[in-house]
C-alpha positions in Angstrom: -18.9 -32.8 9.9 -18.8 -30.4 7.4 -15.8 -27.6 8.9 -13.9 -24.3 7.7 -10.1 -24.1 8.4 -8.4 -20.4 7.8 -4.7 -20.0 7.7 -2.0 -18.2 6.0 -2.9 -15.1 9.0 0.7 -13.3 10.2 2.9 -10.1 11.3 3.9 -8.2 8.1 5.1 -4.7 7.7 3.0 -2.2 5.8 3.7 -3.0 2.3 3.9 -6.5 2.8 1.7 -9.3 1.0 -0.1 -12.1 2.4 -2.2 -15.0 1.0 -4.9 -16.2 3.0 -6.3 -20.0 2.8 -9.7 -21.3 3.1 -10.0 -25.4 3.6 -13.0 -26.8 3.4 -13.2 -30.5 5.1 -16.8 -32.7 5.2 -17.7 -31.1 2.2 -17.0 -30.2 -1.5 -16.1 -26.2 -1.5 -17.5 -26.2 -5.6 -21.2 -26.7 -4.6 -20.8 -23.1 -2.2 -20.1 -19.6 -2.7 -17.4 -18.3 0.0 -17.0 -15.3 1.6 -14.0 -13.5 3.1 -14.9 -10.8 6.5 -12.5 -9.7 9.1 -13.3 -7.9 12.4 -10.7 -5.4 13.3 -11.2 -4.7 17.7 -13.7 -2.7 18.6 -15.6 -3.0 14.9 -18.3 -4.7 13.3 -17.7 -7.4 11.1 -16.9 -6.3 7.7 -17.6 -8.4 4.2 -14.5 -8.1 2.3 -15.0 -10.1 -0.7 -16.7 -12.9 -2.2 -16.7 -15.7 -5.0 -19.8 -17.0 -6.6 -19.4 -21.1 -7.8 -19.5 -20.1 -11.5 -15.9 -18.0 -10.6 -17.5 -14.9 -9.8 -16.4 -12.3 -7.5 -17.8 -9.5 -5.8 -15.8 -6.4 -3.9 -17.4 -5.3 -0.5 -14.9 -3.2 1.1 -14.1 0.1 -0.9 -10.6 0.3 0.7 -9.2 -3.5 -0.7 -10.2 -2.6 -4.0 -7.3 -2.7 -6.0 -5.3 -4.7 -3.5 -7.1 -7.9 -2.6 -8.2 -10.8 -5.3 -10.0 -13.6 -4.1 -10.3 -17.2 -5.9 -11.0 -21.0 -6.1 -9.2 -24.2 -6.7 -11.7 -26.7 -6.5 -9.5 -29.6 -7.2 -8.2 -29.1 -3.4 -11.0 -27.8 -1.6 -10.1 -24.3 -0.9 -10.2 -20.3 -1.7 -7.4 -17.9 -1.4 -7.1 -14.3 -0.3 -4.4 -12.6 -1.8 -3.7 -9.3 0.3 -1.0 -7.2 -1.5 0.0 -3.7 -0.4 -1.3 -4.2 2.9 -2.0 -1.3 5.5 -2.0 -1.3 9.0 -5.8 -0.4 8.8 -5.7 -3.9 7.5 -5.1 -5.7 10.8 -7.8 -7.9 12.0 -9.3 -11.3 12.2 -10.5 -12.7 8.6 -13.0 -15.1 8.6 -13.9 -17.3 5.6 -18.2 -18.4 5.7 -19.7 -20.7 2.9 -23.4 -20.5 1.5 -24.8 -23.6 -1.1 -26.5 -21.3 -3.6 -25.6 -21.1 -7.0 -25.6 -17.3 -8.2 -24.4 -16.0 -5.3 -22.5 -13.5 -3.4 -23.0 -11.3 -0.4 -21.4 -9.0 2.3 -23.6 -9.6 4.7 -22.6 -12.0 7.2 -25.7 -13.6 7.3 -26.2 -14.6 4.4 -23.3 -17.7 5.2 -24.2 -20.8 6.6 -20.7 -22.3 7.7 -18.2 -20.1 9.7 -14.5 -20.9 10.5 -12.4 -20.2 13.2 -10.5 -17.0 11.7 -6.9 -16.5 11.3 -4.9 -13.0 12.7 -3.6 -10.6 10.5 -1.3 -8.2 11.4 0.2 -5.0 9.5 2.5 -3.3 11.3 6.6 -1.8 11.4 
């Protein structure tokens, strides 16, 4: 059963840092391109960023630009978020998705396949 496990979600004051983990299990992450999205209340879901299987990444959202680095490490099956100087305009759900294309990135949520369960984030003093 091929599944997506976020974690690494939290409280943190404005300022803060947090790392965010993607696990795949039931299948090998290096064959898929990953996306990160979070869905604040009340909003749409938003692509944040993206990496490519090659090591590529994409930016989606203007406003993490600067602040938030996404990448791979095959060898255990999972892709990071790092989140520094976060903002309370920051808080939502994140939500890792997968895709098995090559050359590929997207901030559109359907272009994923696989979905996990999403993990809290929280910026706030």
């Amino acid at each position: 059963q091929l599944q997506l496990v976020e974690s690494g979600g939290g409280l943190v004051q404005p300022g803060g840092s947090l790392r965010l983990s993607c696990a795949a299990s039931g299948f090998t992450l290096d064959y898929y391109a990953i996306g990160w999205f979070r869905q604040a209340p009340g909003k749409e879901r938003e692509g944040v960023l993206c990496i490519n299987r090659s090591g590529g990444s994409t930016t989606y959202a203007d406003s993490v630009k600067g602040r938030f680095t996404i990448s791979r490490d095959n060898a255990k099956n999972t892709v990071y978020l790092q989140m520094n100087s976060l903002k309370p305009e920051d808080t939502a759900i994140y939500y890792c998705a997968a895709v098995p294309e090559w050359d590929y990135c997207s901030g559109y949520a359907g272009g994923y396949d696989y979905w996990g369960q999403g993990t809290q984030v929280a910026v706030s003093s």
